[in-house]
C-alpha positions in Angstrom: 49.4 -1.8 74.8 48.1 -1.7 78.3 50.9 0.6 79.5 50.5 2.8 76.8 46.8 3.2 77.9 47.7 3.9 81.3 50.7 6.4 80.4 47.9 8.4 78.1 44.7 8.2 81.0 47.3 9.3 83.5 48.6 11.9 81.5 44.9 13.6 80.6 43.8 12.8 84.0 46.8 14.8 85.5 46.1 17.3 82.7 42.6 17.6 83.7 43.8 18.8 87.5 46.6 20.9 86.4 44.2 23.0 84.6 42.1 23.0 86.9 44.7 23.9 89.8 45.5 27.1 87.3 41.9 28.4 87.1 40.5 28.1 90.3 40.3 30.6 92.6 40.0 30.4 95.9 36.6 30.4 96.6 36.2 28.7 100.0 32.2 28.1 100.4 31.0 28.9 97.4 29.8 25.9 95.3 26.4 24.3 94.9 25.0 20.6 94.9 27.3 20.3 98.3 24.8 17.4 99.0 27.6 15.7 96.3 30.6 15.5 98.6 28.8 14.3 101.6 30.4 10.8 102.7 27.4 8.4 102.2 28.9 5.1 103.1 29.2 3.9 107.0 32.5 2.1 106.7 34.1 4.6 104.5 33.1 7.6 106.8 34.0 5.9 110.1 37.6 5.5 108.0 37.4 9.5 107.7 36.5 8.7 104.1 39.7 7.7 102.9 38.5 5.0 100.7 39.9 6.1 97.3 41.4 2.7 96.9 39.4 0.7 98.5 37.4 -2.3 97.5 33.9 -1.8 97.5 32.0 -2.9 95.4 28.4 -1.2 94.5 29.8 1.5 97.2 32.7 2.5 94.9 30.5 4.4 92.2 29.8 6.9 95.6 33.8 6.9 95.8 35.7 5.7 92.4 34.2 3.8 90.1 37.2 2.1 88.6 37.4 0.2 92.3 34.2 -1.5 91.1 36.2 -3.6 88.5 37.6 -5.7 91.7 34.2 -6.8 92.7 34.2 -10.6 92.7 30.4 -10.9 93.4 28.3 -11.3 89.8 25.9 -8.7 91.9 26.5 -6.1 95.0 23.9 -4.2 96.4 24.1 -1.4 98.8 21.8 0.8 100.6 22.6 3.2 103.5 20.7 6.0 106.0 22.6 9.3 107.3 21.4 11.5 110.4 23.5 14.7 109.0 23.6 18.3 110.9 20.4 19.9 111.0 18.0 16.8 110.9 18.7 16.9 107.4 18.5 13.1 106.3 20.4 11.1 103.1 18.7 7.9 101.5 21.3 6.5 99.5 21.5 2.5 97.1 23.5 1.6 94.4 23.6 -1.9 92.2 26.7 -3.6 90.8 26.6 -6.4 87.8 29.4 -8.0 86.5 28.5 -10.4 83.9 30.6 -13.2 82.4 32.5 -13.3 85.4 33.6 -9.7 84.9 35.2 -10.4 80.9 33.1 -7.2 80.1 33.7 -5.1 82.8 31.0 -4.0 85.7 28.1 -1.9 85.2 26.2 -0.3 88.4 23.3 2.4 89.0 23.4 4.6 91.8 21.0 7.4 93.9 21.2 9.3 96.8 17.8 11.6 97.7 18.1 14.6 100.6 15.1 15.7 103.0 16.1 18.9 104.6 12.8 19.0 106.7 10.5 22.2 106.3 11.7 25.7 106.4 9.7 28.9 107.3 8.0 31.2 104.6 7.7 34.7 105.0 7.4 38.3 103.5 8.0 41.8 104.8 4.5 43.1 104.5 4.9 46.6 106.8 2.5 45.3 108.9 2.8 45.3 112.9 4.8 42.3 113.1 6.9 43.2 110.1 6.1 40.4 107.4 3.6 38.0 106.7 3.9 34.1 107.9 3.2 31.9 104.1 3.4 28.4 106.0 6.9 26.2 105.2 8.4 25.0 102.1 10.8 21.7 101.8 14.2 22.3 99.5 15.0 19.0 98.2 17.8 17.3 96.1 18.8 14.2 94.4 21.2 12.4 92.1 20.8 8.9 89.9 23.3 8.1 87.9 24.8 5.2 85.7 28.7 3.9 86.1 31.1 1.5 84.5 34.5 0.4 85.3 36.5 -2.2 83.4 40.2 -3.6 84.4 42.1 -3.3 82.1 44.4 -5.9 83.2 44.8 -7.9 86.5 46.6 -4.7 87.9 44.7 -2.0 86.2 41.2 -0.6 86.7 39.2 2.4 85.5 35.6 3.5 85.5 33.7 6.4 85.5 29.6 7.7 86.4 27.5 9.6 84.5 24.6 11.4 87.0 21.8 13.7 86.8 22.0 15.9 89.9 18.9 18.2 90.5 18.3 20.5 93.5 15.5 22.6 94.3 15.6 25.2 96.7 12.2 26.4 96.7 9.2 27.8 94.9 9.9 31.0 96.7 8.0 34.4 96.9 9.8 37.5 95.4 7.3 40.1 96.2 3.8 41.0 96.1 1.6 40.9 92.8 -1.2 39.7 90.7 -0.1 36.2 91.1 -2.4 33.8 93.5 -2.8 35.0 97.1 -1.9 38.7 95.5 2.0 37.0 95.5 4.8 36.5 92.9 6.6 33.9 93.2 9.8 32.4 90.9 11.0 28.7 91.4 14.4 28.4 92.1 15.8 25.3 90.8 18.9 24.0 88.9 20.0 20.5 87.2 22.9 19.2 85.2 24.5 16.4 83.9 28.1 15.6 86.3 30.5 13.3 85.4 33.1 11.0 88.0 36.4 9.7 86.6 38.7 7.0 88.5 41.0 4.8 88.5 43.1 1.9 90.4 46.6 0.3 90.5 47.6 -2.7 91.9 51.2 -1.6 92.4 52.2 -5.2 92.8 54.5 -5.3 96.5 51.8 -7.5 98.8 48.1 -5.4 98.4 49.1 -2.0 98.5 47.0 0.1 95.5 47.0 3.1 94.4 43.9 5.4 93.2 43.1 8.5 91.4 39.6 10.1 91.3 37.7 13.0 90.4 34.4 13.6 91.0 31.7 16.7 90.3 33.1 17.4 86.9 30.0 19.9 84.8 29.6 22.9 83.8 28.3 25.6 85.7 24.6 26.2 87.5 22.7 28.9 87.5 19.4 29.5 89.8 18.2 32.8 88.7 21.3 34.9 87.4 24.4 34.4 88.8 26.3 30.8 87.5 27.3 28.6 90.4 30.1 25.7 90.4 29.8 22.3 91.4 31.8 20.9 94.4 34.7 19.3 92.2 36.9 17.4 93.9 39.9 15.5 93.5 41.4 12.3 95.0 44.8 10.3 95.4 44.6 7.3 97.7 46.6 4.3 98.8 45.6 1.5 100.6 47.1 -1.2 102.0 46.7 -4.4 104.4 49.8 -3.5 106.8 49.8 -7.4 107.9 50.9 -8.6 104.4 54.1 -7.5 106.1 54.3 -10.3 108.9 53.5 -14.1 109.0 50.2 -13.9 110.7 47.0 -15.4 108.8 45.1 -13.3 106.5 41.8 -15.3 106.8 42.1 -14.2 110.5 43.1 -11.1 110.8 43.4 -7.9 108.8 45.2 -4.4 109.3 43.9 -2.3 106.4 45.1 1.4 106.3 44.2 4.2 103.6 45.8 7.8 103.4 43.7 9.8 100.7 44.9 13.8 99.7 41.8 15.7 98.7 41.4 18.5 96.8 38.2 20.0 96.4 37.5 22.8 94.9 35.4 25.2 98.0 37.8 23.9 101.0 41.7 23.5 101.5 43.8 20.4 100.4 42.5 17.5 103.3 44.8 14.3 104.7 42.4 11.6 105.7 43.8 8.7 107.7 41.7 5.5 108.1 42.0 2.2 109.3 39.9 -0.9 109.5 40.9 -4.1 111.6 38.8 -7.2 110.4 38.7 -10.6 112.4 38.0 -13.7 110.6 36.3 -11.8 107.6 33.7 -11.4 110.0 34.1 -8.4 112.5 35.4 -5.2 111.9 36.9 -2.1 113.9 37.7 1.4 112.2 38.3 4.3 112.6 39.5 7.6 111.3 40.9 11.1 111.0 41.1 14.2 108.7 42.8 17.6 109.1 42.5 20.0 108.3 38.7 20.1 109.1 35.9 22.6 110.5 34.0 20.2 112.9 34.5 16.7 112.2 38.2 15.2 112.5 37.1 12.2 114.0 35.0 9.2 113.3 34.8 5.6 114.0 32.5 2.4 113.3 32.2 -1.2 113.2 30.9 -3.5 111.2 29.9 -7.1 110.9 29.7 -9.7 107.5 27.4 -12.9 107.4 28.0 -15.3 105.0 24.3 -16.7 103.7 25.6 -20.2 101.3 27.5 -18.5 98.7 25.8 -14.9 99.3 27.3 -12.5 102.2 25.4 -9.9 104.0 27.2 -6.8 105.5 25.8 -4.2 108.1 27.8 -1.2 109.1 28.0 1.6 111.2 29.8 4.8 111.7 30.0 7.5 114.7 31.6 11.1 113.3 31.9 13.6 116.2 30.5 17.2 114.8 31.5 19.8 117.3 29.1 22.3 118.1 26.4 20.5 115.5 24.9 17.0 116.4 26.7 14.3 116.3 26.9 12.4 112.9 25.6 8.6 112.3 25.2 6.2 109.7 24.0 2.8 109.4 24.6 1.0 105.8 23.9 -2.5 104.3 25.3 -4.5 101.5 24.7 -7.7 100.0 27.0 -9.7 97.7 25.9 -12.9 95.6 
């Protein structure tokens, strides 16, 4: 019964992305909501966000949310802070529950909020200096969302989200009239529903998986007249702990590495390449790479896990060098218990 499920998921799934692969166009640059595909998490960006088949626990509804079905903690929380280009700032958390020691699956929630600082407001008004200064205006977006993931057996997961996604780009003026202050102005705003799919193999040679994921999946947006897309994306991912391979003990060290292909829908096809060293489940090294990429091929981090009685706390960073922008950091926290 079970491999039946997973012949017919992976046969819609690939479905899904062959029809997709025959529509798009290529539209480099040109989707909305891009606040969606921005790597939230500190140890999966300073892995070049090849985390696909990872375990994460709350983290994975950010990634895939079938990975949230290996969560052995009855409750994961996660919450994490990102200085992105621009001194535009992410506030991310996300909650995990798996009750009756997982016999019903996992459910989770999930946010992520944006502050892109203020911007300027003017008007051409054909006065001396050419316009008219209206003071600033602050775009902001957000997402909250719901997700579930259930394994299916001891080998095979899936999950998926269900989020609101809002952004709002400004109550903005459009000319002059009998509004207040002798102005018109029109807000410029869009929301929708988007929708994540995912899932996870346990291939079964040592702890190499296998993942699928898409993410961004909704109908168009439109903010005045002309319908936008959402930054769809899809995922395959392996991951593996290369020291399965020799004699040396697990409970001290750990070689993970994860490739992930992307293919999203506004950029070309990406490799990412990650790795993550761990030392006595304590103390971790990463780091990453992904080409082809605009700015930011490289990234790195480090981590460190605290075991508190049967509870563990995790703090994590991550370094992403951005070229000509600032350089990229993020600082995240989780808590398992």
């Amino acid at each position: 019964m079970i491999k039946k499920i997973l012949v017919i998921l992976s046969t819609l799934l690939f479905a899904l992305i062959s029809s997709y692969n025959c529509l798009a166009q290529e539209k480099r640059a040109q989707t909305t909501m891009k606040f969606l595909s921005t790597p939230l998490d500190a140890r999966a960006a300073s892995m070049a966000d090849a985390h696909t088949a990872f375990q994460l626990g709350a983290t994975a509804m950010f990634y895939n949310p079938s990975s949230m079905a290996q969560m052995e903690d009855k409750i994961s929380v996660t919450a994490g802070y990102l200085e992105w280009i621009a001194d535009i700032t992410y506030n991310s958390a996300a909650i995990a529950y798996r009750p009756s020691d997982g016999r019903y699956g996992v459910v989770g929630a999930h946010m992520s909020a944006v502050d892109y600082g203020d911007f300027q407001e003017t008007i051409p008004d054909g006065s001396e200096s050419g316009y008219q200064d209206l003071g600033t205006y602050s775009p902001s977006s957000y997402s909250v969302g719901i997700s579930y993931a259930y394994p299916l057996s001891s080998e095979f997961m899936i999950g998926a989200s269900v989020k609101y996604v809002s952004l709002d780009l400004a109550n903005a003026v459009i000319g002059f009239g009998s509004g207040e202050g002798g102005l018109t102005r029109r807000n410029f705003d869009s929301n929708t529903l988007a929708y994540d799919f995912g899932l996870l193999y346990k291939v079964g040679f040592e702890s190499l998986k296998f993942a699928m994921s898409v993410r961004n999946f909704a109908t168009d947006v439109t903010f005045d007249r002309e319908e936008t897309e959402l930054p769809l994306t899809f995922r395959i991912g392996l991951s593996m702990n290369l020291l399965d391979l020799t004699e040396i003990d697990g409970n001290m060290h750990q070689f993970i590495v994860a490739v992930d292909a992307n293919r999203p829908r506004d950029y070309y096809e990406q490799l990412m390449f990650g790795g993550e060293y761990k030392f006595m489940n304590r103390f971790s090294l990463r780091g990453g790479y992904v080409f082809p990429a605009d700015e930011s091929n490289v990234s790195f981090g480090a981590g460190i896990t605290q075991p508190i009685g049967d509870s563990s706390l995790q703090v994590d960073y991550s370094y992403t060098a951005f070229g000509i922008f600032d350089n990229v950091q993020r600082i995240g926290v989780k808590f398992g218990f």
